[in-house]
C-alpha positions in Angstrom: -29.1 -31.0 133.3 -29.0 -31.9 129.7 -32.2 -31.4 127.7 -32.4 -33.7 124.6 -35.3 -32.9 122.2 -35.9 -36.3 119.5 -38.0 -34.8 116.7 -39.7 -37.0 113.9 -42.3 -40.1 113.6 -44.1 -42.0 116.3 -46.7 -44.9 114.6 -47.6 -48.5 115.1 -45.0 -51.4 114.0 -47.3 -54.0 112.7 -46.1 -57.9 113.8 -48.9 -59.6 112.0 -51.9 -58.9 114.5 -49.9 -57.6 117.0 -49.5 -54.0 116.9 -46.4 -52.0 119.1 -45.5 -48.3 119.5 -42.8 -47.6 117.5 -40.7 -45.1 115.4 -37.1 -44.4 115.4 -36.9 -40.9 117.5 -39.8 -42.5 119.6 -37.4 -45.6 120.7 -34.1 -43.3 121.2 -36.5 -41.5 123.7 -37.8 -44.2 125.2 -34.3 -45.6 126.1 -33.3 -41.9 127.2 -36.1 -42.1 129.2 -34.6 -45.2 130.8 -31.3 -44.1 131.2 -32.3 -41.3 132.9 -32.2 -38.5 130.9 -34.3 -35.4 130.8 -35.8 -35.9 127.2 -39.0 -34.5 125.2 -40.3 -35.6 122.1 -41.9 -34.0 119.0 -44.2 -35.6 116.7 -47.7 -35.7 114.8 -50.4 -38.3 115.0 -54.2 -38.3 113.6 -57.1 -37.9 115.5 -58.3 -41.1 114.3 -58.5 -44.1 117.0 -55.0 -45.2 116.1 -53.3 -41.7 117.4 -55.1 -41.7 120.4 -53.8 -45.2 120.9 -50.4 -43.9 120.7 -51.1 -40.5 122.8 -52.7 -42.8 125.4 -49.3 -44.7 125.2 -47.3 -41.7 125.2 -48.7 -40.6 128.0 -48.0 -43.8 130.3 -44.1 -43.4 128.9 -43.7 -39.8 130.3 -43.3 -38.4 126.9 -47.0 -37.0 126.0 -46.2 -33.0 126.3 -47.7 -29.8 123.6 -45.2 -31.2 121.1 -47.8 -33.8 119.9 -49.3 -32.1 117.3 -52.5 -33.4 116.2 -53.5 -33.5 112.5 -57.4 -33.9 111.0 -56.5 -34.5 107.8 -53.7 -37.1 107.7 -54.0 -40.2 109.0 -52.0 -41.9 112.4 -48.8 -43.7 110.5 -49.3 -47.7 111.0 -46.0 -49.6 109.0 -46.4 -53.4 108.3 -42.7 -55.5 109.7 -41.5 -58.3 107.9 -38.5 -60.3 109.9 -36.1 -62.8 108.3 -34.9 -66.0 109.8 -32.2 -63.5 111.3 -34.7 -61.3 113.3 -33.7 -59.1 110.6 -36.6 -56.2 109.8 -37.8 -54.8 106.7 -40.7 -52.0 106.7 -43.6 -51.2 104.6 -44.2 -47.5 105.6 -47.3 -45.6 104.0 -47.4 -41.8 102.8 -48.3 -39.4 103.2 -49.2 -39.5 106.8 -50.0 -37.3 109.8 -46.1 -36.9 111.3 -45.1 -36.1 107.2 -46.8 -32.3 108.4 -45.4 -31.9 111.8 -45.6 -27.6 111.8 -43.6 -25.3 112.9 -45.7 -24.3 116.2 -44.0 -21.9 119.5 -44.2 -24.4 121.8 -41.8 -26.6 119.6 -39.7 -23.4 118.5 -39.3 -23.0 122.0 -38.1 -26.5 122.9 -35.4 -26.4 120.3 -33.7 -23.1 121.4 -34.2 -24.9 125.1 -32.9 -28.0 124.1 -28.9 -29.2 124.5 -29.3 -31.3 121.9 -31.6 -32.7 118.7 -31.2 -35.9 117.7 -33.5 -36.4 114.2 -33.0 -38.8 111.2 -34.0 -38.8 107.6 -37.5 -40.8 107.4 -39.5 -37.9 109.0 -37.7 -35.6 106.3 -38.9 -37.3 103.0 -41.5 -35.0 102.6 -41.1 -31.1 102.6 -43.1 -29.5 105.4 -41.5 -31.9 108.0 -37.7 -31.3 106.5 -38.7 -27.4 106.5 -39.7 -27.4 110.0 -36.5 -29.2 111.1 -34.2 -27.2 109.0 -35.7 -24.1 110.7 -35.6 -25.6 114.3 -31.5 -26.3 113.0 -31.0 -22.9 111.8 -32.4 -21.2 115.2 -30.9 -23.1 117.6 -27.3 -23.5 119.2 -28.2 -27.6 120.1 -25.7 -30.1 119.1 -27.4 -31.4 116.3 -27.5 -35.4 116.5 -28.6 -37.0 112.6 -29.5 -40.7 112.9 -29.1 -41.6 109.1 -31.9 -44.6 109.8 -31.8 -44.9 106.3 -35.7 -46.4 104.7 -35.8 -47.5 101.1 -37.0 -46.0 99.0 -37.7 -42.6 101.2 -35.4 -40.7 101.2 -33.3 -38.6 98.8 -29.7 -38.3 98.5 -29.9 -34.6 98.2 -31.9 -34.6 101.3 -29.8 -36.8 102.8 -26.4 -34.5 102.4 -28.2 -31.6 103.3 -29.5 -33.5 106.9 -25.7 -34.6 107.4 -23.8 -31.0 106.4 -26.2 -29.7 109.2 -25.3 -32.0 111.8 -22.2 -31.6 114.7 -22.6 -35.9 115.4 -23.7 -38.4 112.7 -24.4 -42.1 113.5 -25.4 -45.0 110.7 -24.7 -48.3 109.9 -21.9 -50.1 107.7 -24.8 -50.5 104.9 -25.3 -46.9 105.5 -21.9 -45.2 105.4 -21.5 -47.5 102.0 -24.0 -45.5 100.4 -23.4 -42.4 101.9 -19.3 -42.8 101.2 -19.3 -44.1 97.6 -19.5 -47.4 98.8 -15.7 -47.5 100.0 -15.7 -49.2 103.2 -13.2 -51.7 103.2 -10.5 -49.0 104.3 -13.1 -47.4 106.7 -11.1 -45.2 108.5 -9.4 -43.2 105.6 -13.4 -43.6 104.4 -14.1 -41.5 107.3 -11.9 -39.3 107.6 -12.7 -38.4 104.2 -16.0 -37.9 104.7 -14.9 -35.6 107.4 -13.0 -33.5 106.1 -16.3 -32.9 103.5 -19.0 -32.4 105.5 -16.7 -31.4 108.8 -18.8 -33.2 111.5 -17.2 -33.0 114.5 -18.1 -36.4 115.4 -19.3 -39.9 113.1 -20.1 -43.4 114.3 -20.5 -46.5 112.1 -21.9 -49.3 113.8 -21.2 -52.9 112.8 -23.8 -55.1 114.2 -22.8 -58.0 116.1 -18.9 -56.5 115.8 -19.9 -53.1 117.7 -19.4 -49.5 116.6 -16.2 -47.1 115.2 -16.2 -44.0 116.4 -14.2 -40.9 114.8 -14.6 -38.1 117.8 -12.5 -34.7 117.7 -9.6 -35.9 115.4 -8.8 -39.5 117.4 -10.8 -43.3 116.6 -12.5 -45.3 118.9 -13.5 -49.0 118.7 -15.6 -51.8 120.5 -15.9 -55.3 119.1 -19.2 -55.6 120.4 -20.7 -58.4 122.2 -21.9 -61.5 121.6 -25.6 -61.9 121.7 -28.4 -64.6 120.6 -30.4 -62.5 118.8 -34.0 -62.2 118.8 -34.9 -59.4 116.7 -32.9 -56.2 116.0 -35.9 -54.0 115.9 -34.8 -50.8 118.5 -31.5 -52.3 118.9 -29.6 -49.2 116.6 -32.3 -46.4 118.5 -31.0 -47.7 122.0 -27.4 -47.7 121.2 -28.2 -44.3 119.8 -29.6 -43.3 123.7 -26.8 -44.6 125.1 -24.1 -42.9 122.7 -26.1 -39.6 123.1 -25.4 -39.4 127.3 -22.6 -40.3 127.2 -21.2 -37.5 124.8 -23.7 -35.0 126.2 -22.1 -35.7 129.9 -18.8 -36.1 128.1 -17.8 -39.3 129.3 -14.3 -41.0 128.2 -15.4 -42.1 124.5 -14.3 -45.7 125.1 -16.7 -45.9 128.0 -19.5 -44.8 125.8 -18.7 -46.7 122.8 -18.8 -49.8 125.4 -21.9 -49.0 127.1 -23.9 -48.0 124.3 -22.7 -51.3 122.7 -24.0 -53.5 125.7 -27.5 -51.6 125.9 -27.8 -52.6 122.2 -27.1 -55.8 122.3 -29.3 -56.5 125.1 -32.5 -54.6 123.0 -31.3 -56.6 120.1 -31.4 -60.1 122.4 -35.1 -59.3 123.3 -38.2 -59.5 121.7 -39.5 -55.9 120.9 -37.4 -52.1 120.6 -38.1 -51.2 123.8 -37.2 -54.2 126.7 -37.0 -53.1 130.2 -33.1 -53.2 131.4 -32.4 -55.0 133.7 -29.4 -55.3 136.0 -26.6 -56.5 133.0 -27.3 -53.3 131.4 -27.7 -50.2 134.5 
């Protein structure tokens, strides 16, 4: 069975006074979990109140494990979320925090040789000692390395950014994303893509689309699914659970199409529902 390691920041999502579990590598595990995939996660918290709030919470998801590092110095991450008319979410994220020092310990060297695959994305990485510790786990294992772009103005760094991607065997980001990341030439995305292949030589790259589903460039042939039409509610977790979905799939190399579709449906159904992290129910399994 595959093992899938997600590396990078867990903290609270802020809603006004209501406070959730969140963070990008958090969600895609949470869905993995779901989908029934054998999945750990790395992270950092505080030992103030607030990270033993989310240790308490890992541990009643099934993903509390010696990879939570705890950190006396640094404080549990908690991000404020504004949301548009659309359900659309912007982020107030504070630094530096305690997952901005996650360390290079054995029992997480160990999990990354172990693992089949890493899946990791850029906000964990705008500080050095987190990016060093990934880079190394990269270097020192044979994992398909899985870089959610999960792009968070203003932190990141371009160079950082490019170094994250050259690293990486599958890439996944959004249209606003691969604009930035492709000089903003999007119109003929294909002959964008491939492009940008040929550069960084990623053996696969998905662009999703929102609302008109994901394009998929996978071993030398496209893929395409216009998505599905959804009321949405807010599209907080939405991107992290069609992440999940695209990630088994290719890890138990399923017909592309099928995974595009599936991973498609899952996120339109997170994105239809209050929250990153609905339980499925039968439209989705």
């Amino acid at each position: 069975m595959n093992n899938i390691l997600c590396f990078g920041e867990i903290l609270w999502d802020a809603f006004g006074d209501e406070k959730v579990a969140g963070g990008a590598p958090m969600n895609v595990a949470r869905h993995l979990v779901q989908q029934g995939a054998n999945v750990s996660f790395a992270s950092r918290v505080g030992t103030d109140d607030s990270g033993k709030g989310l240790i308490d919470f890992l541990k009643a998801s099934g993903l509390y494990s010696d990879l939570i590092q705890l950190d006396d110095d640094l404080p549990t991450c908690e991000v404020t979320v504004h949301l548009d008319a659309g359900g659309h979410a912007t982020y107030i994220i504070p630094q530096p925090v305690s997952w901005d020092n996650i360390q290079t310990e054995p029992a997480l060297t160990i999990a990354a040789k172990k693992a089949s695959a890493i899946v990791y994305g850029s906000l964990a990485c705008r500080d050095v000692i987190t990016r060093d510790t990934l880079l190394k786990l990269l270097a020192e294992t044979t994992a398909l390395k899985i870089f959610d772009v999960n792009l968070r103005p203003p932190h990141y760094s371009l160079s950082t950014i490019e170094t994250l991607v050259a690293g990486a065997d599958v890439i996944k980001m959004n249209e606003d994303e691969a604009a930035l990341l492709m000089g903003g030439q999007t119109e003929n995305l294909k002959e964008t893509i491939i492009a940008f292949q040929k550069k960084y030589q990623s053996q696969t790259i998905c662009v999703t689309r929102g609302e008109h589903g994901a394009i998929v460039w996978h071993e030398n042939e496209f893929y395409e699914h216009p998505g599905f039409k959804v009321n949405v509610v807010d599209t907080v977790g939405a991107g992290d659970s069609f992440l999940a979905a695209f990630v088994n799939g290719l890890l138990k190399k399923q017909p592309m199409l099928e995974v595009i579709e599936r991973a498609c449906k899952i996120g339109g159904f997170v994105a239809g529902k209050r929250g990153a992290n609905p339980v499925y129910d039968e439209s989705v399994l």
